[in-house]
C-alpha positions in Angstrom: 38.5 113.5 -38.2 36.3 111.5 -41.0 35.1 108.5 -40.8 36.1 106.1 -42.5 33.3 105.7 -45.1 33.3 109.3 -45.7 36.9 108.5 -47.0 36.4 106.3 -49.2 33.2 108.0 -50.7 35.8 110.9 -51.1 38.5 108.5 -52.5 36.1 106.5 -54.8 34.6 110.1 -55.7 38.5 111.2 -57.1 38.9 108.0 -59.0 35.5 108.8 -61.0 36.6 112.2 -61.4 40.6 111.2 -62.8 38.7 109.3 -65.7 36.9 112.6 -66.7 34.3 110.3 -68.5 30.7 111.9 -68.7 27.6 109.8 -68.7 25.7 109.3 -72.1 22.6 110.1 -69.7 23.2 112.1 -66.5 21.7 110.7 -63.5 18.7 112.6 -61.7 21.1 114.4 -59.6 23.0 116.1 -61.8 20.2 116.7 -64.5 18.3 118.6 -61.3 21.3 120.5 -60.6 23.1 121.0 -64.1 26.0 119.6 -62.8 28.4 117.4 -65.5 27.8 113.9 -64.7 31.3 111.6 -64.6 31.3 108.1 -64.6 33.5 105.2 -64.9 34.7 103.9 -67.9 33.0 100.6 -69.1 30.5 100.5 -65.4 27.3 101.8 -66.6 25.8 100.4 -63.8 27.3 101.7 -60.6 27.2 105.8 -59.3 28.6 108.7 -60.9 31.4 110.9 -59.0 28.4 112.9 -57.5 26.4 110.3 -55.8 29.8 108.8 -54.9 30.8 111.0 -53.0 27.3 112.0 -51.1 27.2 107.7 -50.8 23.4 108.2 -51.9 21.6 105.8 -54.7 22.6 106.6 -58.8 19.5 107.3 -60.0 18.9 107.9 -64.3 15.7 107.8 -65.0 14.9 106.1 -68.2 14.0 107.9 -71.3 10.5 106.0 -72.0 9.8 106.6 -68.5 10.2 110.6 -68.9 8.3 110.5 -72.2 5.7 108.5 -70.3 5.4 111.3 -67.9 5.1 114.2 -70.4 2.5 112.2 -72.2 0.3 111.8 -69.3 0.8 116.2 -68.3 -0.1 116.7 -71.7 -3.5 114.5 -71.2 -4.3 116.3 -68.1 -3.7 119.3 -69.6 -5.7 119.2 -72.4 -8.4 117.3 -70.1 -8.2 120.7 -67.8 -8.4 123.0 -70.7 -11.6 120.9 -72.1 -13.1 121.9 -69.0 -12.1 125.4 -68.6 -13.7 125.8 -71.9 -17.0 123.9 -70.9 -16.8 126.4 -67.7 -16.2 129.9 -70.0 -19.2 128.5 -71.7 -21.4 127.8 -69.1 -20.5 131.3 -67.5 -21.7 132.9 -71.1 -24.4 131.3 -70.9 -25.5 132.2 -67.4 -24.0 136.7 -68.1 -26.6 136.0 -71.5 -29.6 134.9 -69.1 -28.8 137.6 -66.7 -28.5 140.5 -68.9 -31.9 139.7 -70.9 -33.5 139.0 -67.0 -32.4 142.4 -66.6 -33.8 144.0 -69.5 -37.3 142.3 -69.0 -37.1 143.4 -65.2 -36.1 147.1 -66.4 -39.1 147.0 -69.0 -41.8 145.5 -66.5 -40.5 148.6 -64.4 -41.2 150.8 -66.9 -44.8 149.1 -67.7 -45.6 148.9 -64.2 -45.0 153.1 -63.6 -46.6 153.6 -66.6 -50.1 151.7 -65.6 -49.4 153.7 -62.3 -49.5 157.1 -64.3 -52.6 155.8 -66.4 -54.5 154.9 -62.6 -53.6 158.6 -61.6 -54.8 160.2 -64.8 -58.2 157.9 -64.5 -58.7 159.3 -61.0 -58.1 162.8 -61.9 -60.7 162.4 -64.6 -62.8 161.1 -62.5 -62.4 164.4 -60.0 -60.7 161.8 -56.9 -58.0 162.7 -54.8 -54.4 161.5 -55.7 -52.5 163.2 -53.3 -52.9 160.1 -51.4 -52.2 157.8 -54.4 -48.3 156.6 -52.7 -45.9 153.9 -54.4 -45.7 151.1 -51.2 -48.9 150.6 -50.4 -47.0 149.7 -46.3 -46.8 153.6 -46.1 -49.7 154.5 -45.0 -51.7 153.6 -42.3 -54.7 152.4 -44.4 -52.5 150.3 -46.6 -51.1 148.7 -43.7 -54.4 147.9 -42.2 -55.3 146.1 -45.8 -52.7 143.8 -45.3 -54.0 143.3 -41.4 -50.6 144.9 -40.2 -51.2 147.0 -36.9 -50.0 150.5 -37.6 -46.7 151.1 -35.7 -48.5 155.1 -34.9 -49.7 153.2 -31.9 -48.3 155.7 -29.4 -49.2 156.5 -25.9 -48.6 159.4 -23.8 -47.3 158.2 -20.6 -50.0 159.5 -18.2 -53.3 160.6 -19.7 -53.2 157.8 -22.5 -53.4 159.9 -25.5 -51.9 159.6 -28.6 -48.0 161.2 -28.9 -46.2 161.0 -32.4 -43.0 159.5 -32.8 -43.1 157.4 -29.8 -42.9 153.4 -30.0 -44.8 151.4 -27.9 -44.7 147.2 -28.4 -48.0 145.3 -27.5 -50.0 147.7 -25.7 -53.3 146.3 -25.1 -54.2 148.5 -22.2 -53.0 151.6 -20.7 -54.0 152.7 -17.3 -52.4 154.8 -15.0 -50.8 153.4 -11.5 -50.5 155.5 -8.3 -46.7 156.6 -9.6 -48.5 158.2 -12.7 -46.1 155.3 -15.1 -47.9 153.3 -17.2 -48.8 149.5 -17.1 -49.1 147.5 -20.0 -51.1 144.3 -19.3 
């Protein structure tokens, strides 16, 4: 059974409706939901079938309020697109700086292997050996001692304390044999 409000929300809801008089402007409700807004004749002021018979506020937005509203979109909008484009230009800006960094990196490689070819030519003239002439100067053992870097060949055979390629040994200072034959770092 209803209650008694929800009757007369229905009841004042079928009155609205027997007048079959649409609003001049429909309320928010019915705009949002495209529904025909009905009101009564010569009451302008109280709800339309609609809201009558939900029993929820008559709502009609006015028109300067709407307008209003679209005005202030429209200034953000063109606020956000002012920005985008001071963004798009900043990013050209920045792909522009890159690109020419790149170029002058590519052509101070290219001066760089060329003094490198014009170093190996000198030596050859001069009759020295540039087999050893290498890119990173870290690759060889003597470059590695220029820059006071111990050389990581440092290995040790286990038991006699000679050298053995290809096997790593961390801060050895010492090697000396114990009675077990391993040996003891100190």
């Amino acid at each position: 059974m209803a209650s008694r409000s929800a009757e007369n929300r229905a009841r004042r809801h079928q009155e609205i409706k027997r007048f079959n008089t649409p609003a001049e402007f429909p309320c928010d409700y019915c705009l949002q939901r495209k529904h025909c807004c009905f009101i009564m004749p010569n009451q302008h002021t109280k709800s339309c079938a609609a809201c009558a018979l939900r029993g929820r506020p008559c709502v009609t937005t006015s028109w300067a309020s709407l307008d209003r509203a679209r005005d202030d979109v429209e200034a953000k909008i063109a606020q956000d697109e002012r920005a985008r484009e001071l963004l798009l230009e900043q990013l050209n800006q920045l792909q522009m700086r890159l690109i020419r960094n790149r170029k002058v990196k590519e052509k101070k490689d290219l001066e760089a292997a060329e003094k490198l070819r014009c170093l190996e030519q000198e030596m050859e003239e001069a009759g020295e050996d540039t087999s050893r002439v290498v890119q990173d100067p870290l690759a060889t053992e003597e470059g590695l001692a220029a820059w006071g870097i111990q050389s990581p060949m440092h290995w040790f055979d286990d038991t006699f304390g000679v050298p053995v390629p290809n096997m790593p040994v961390s801060r050895v200072t010492s090697v000396a044999p114990d009675t077990s034959g391993s040996v003891l770092g100190s």
